[in-house]
C-alpha positions as CSV (number, residue, x, y, z in Angstrom):
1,X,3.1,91.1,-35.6
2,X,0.0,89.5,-36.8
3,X,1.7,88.3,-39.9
4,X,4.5,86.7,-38.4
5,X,2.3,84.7,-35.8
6,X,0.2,83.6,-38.9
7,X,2.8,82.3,-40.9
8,X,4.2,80.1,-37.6
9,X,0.0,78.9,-36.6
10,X,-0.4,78.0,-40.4
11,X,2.4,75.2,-39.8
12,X,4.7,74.0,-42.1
13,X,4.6,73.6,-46.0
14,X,4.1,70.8,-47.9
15,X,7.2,69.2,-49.5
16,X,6.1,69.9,-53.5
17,X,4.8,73.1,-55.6
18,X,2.6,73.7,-58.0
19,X,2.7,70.9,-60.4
20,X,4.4,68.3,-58.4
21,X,2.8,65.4,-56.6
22,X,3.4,62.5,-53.2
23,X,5.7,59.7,-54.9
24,X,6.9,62.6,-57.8
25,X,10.7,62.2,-56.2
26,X,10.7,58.4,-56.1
27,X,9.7,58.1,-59.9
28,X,6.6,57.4,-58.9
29,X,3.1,58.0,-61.1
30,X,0.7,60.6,-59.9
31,X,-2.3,58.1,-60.2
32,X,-3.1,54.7,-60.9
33,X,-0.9,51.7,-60.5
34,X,2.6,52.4,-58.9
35,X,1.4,55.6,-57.4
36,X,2.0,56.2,-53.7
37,X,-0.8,54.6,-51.4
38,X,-2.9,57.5,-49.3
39,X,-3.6,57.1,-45.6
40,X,-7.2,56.0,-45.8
41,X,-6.1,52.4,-47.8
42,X,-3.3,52.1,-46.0
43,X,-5.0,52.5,-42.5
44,X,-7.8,50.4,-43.9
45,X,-5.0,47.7,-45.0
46,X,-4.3,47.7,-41.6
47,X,-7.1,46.8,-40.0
48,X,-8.2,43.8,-42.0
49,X,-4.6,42.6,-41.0
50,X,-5.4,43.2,-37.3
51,X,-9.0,41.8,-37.8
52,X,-6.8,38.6,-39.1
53,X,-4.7,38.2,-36.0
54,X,-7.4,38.9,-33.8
55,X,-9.4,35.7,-35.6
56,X,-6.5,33.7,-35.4
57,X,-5.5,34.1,-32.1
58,X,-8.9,33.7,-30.8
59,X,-8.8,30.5,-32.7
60,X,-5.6,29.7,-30.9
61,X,-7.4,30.4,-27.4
62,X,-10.4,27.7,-28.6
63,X,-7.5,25.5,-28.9
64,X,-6.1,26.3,-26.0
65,X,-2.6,27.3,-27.0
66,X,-3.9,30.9,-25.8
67,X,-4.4,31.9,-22.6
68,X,-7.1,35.0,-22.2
69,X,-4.9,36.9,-20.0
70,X,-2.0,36.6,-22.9
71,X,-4.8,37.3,-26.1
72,X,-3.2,40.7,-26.4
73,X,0.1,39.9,-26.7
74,X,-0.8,36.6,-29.0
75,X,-2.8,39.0,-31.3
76,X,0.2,41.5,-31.9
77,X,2.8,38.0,-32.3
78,X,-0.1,36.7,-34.9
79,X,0.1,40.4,-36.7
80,X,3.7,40.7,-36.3
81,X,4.9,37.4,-38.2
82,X,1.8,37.5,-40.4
83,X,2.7,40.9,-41.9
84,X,6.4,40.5,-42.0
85,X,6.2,36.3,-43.7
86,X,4.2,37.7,-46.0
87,X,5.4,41.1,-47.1
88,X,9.2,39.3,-47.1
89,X,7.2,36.5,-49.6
90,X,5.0,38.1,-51.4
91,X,5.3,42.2,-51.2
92,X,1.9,42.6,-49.3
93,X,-0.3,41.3,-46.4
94,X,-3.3,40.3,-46.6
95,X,-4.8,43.8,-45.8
96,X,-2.7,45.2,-48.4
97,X,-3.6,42.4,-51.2
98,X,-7.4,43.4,-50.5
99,X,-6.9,47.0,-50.9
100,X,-5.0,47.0,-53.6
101,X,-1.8,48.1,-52.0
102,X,2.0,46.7,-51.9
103,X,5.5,47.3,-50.6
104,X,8.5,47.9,-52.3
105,X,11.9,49.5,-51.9
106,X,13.0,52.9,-53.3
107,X,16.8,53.0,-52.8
108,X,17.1,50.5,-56.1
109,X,18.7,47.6,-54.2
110,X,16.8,45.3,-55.1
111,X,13.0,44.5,-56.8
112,X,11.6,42.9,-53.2
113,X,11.2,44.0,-49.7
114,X,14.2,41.8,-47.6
115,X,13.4,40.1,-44.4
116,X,15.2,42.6,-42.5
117,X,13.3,45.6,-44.0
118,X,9.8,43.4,-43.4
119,X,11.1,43.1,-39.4
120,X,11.9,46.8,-39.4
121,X,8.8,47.9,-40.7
122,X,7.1,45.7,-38.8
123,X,8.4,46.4,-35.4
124,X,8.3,50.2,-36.4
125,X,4.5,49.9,-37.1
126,X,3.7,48.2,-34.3
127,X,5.1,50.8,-31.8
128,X,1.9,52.7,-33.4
129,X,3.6,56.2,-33.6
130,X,5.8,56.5,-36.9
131,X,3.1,55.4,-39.4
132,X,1.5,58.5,-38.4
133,X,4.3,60.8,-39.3
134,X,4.6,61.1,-42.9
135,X,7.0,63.0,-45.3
136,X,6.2,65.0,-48.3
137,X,6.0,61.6,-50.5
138,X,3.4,60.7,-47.8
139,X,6.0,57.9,-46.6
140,X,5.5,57.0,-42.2
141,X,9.0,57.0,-41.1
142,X,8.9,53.1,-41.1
143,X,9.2,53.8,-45.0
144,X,11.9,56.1,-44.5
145,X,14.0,54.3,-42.4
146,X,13.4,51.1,-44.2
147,X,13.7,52.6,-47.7
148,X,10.4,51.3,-48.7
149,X,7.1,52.6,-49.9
150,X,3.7,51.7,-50.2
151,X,2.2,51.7,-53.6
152,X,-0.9,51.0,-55.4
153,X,-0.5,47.6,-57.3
């Protein structure tokens, strides 16, 4: 009995063996450029892109194009079209051009990240939950359901 209840506390496996590594299924490198981006940059990525919205907002509210009572909401629109403008233009946002990071697709389509992938992902991140569940490949489902990972540039 003790055995059985050990194997379900323990939780579940990790997606790989012995020998295999995140970003191994998506042709990706173990380390170095092109490898699969670890929480700690990519939650770090995020918060210098939050950091920027909150700036520029408040700059909006010195402005007066802001009210206080909306500064929330203006933060997350700043974010929002911040992160998607520039991950549709250039593959990362600001955050993830100071940590070294970028987003590409997986599925082969094509060799950038589509506006419609960049809203998805977008909207998906900013609902907070999926970047917090991550596959094997160490993907948030706004990666899987966009077909897009972030790698180390």
């Amino acid at each position: 009995m003790a055995r059985e209840i050990a194997s379900w506390l323990s939780g579940p496996q990790p997606g790989y063996g012995p020998g295999e590594y995140p970003g191994q299924r998506l042709g990706m490198p173990e380390r170095g450029p092109g490898s699969i981006a670890r929480f700690g940059r990519r939650a770090a990525a995020l918060l210098i892109d939050w950091l920027i919205g909150y700036g520029l907002a408040a700059l909006g509210m010195t402005f007066g194009w802001v009210s206080m009572t909306s500064l929330s909401t203006a933060v997350l629109g700043v974010w929002f079209v911040l992160g998607v403008l520039s991950v549709r233009l250039f593959g990362f946002s600001p955050g993830q051009f100071v940590m070294g990071l970028m987003v590409v697709p997986v599925d082969g389509r094509r060799d950038y990240v589509g506006l419609g992938r960049a809203v998805g992902r977008g909207l998906l991140i900013a609902t907070v939950v999926p970047p917090l569940f991550t596959d094997a490949d160490l993907r948030g489902l706004q990666d899987r359901a966009t077909a897009t990972a972030v790698i180390r540039r």
